[in-house]
N, C-alpha and C positions, 0 to 999 in steps of 0.2 A: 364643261357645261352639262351638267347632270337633268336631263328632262326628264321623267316618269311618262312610259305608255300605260295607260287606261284603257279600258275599254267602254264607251256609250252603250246604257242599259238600254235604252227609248226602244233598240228594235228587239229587245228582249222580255217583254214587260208581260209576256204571257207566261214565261217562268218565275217562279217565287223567288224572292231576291235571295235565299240561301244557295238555291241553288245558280245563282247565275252566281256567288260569290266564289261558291266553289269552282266551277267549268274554269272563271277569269283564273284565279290561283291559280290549277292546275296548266293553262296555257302559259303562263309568267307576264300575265301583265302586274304592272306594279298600285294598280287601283282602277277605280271605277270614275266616271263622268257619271253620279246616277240620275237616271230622269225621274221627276215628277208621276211618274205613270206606274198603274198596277201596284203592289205590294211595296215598288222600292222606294221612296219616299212620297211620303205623304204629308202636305204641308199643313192639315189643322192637325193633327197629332202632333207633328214637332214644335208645335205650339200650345198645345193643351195639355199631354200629357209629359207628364217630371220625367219619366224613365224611358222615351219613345226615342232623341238622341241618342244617348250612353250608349241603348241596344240597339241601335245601328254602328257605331263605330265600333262596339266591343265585338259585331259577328266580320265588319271588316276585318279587326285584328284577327280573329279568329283563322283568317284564310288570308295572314298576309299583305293586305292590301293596306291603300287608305285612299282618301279622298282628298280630291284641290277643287273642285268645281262641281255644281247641280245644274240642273235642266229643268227649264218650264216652257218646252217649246209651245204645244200644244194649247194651253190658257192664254199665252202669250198674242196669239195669233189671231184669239175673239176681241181685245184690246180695241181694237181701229177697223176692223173689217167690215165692208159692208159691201153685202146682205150679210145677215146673221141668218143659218137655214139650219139644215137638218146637218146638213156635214159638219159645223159646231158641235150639236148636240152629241154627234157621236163620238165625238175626241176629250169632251171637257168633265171635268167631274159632275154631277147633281148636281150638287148644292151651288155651284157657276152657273150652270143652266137655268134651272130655277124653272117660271113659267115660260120662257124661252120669248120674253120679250126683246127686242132686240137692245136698248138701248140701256135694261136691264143687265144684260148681257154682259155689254162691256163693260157696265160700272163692276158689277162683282170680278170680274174676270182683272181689272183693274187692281181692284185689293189683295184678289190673290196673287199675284205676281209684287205688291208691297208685302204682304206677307211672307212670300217665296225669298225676299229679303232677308229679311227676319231670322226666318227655318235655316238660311245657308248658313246667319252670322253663327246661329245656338250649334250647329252643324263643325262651326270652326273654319269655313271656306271661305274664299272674298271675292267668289265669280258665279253667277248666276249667267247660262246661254239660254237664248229663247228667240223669239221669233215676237214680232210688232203689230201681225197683221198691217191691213193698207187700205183707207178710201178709196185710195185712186188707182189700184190694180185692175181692175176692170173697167179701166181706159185705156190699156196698155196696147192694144192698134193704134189705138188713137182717132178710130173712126167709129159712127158718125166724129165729126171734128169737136174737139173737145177745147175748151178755153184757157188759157194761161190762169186767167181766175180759180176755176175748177180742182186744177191740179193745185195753184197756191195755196187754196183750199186744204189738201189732203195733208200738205203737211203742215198746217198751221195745225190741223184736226190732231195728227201724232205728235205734233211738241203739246199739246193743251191736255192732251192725255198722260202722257210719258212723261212730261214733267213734274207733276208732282210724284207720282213713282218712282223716279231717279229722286228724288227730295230721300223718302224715307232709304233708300241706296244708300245715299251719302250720310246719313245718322248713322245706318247702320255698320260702315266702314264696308259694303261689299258693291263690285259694279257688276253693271250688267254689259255682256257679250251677244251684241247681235248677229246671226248668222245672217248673213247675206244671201238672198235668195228666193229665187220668185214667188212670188204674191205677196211680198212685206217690201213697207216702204223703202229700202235698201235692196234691190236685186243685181244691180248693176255697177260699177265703176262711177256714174252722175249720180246714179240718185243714192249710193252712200255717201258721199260729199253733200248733197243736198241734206238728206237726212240729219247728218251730222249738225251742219249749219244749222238747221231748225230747232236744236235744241241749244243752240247757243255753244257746239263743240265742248259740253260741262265732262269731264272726266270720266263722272260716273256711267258717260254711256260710250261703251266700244264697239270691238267686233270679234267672232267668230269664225277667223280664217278657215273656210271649207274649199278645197279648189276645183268639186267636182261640178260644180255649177257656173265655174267660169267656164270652163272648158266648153260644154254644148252651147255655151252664147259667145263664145271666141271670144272671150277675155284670156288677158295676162295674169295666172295668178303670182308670178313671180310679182313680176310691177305692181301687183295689188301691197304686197308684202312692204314692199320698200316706200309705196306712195303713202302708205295708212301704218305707218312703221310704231308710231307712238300711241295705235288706237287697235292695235293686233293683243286682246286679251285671253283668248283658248287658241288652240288649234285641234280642231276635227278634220281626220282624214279619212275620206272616199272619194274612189276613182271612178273617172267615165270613160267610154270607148264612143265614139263617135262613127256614125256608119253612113254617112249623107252618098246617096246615091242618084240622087235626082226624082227619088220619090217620097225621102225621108225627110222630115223636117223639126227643124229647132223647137219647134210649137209643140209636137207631139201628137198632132190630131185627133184629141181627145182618146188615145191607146191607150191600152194598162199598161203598167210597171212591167217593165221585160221582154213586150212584146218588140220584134225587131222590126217591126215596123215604125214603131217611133224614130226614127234615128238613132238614137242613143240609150244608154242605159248605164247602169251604174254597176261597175266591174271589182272583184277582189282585187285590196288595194296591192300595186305592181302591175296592174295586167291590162290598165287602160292606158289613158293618153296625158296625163299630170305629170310635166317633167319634174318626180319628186325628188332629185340631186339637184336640182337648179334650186328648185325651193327649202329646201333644208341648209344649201350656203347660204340662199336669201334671209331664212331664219335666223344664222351662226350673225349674222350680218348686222341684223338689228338688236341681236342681245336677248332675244326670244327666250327665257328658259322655263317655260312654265309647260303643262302635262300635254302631251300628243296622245290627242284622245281616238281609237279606230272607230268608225260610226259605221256597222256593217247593213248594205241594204242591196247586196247582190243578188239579181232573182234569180240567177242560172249557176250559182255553189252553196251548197248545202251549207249554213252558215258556223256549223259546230266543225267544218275543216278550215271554211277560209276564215273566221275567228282567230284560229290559232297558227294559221298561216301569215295572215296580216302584220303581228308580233314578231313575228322573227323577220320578215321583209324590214320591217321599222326599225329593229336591232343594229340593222345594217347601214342605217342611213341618221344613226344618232352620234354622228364623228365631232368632235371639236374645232372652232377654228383654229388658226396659228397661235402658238403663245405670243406674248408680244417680246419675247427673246427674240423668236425667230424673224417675226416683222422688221425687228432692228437688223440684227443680218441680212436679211433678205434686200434691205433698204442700201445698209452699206454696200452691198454689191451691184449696185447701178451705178 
């Protein structure tokens, strides 16, 4: 079962994609996951201009790689969200923003990601990751008390949005992978089954197995793997370490990234708390063979060692299951 490691651009998008093309080559990953972000794809060029594809693929060739999957976390996430504020503004393109009306907002932010369709098929990939945003994330205490109506609400609001989206998906022959994970309608174990449900379980929409955000909310991500086996479309790998001390908490209390006061944080992948051998048989398991993409967002390793560290950890954990010779022997000797 042959998988390709990638590496996820998104935390790299302050460098010019040449050069993140080269660092990935030079580490040996065998391609990129690129994001939507800064210089590495840019979704009205690969729609406007004839020669804006060809010369993205011909500087992957260039350095060895190639690509299975894009990224549009980031637009993805103005989709459904509400409020629409200032922290939109500073993640999405211009021309998404716009007068920074909110409901404006989502409609463009809407097309882009039908577009981001588009850009993957001309691209040659048939997976789109991204991120849903969510009405109903800022009911997530649940207090003051919030109505069964309210939350029906939120996701009647993301199937009403993200269905016709997944429409132009499925013209285009590409689906979308949603990353599971807080503040989009999917963070948890229910509300990606909910999620799912609300689009009517259409094909076009899956998921993006990440399992560092199972881990700080005490989820299974083994059990995620095997429960959602036929809606498991990428896998991105980043680890967390968990430090709950009886003054740390799953919430994060409003901390920055790294600070160890949050409880947790996100570790070079090996070095946290993801049993990733449990999860890579649960992989072999379901028949997974599509690209293991590293998503690096370590704040305590300088990311140009554990980049290239991550790759050879993963090396190590891309084994085969049994042939099915051996299953048959193994059978016979019961």
């Amino acid at each position: 079962m042959s998988r390709p490691i990638t590496l996820f651009t998104g935390q790299w998008a302050d460098l010019p994609f040449t050069e993140v093309c080269r660092l990935a080559s030079e580490w040996g990953y065998d391609g990129l996951e690129i994001a939507c972000s800064g210089d590495h794809f840019e979704v009205d060029r690969a729609l406007s201009e004839e020669d804006y594809v060809p010369g993205r693929l011909k500087l992957l060739a260039e350095h060895g790689l190639k690509v299975w999957a894009i990224s549009n976390h980031l637009v993805g996430q103005a989709i459904c969200d509400d409020p629409i504020d200032e922290r939109h503004q500073a993640i999405i393109p211009a021309r998404v923003w716009g007068d920074g009306e909110p409901e404006g907002v989502r409609q463009r932010a809407a097309k882009e990601m039908a577009d981001t369709a588009r850009a993957a098929a001309k691209l040659g990939v048939d997976t789109v990751i991204g991120f849903t945003g969510s009405k109903t994330w800022k009911y997530v205490a649940m207090f003051p008390p919030v109505s069964q109506a309210v939350i029906d609400d939120g996701y009647q609001d993301f199937a009403d949005r993200w269905n016709p989206i997944l429409d132009v998906f499925d013209e285009v022959g590409v689906r979308f992978a949603h990353e599971v994970h807080p503040s989009e309608i999917a963070y948890d174990y229910w509300t990606t089954k909910r999620a799912l449900e609300a689009v009517g379980d259409r094909p076009a929409f899956g998921l993006n197995w990440d399992p560092s955000h199972f881990i700080w909310q005490d989820l299974d991500p083994v059990g995620f793997i095997l429960d959602f086996a036929d809606r498991i479309y990428h896998v991105d790998c980043k680890d967390t370490r968990k430090r709950f001390d009886g003054r740390n908490g799953r919430l994060g209390s409003h901390l920055p990234w790294g600070d160890p006061r949050r409880g947790w944080d996100f570790v070079s992948t090996g070095h946290g708390d993801v049993p990733w051998e449990d999860c890579f048989r649960a992989l072999n398991s379901i028949g997974y063979a599509g690209p293991i993409s590293v998503e690096w967002e370590d704040a305590g390793m300088d990311r140009l060692r554990g980049a290239a560290e991550a790759v050879t950890f993963l090396r190590g954990l891309l084994f085969d299951k049994p042939s099915a010779a051996f299953d048959a022997a193994f059978s016979n000797q019961k």
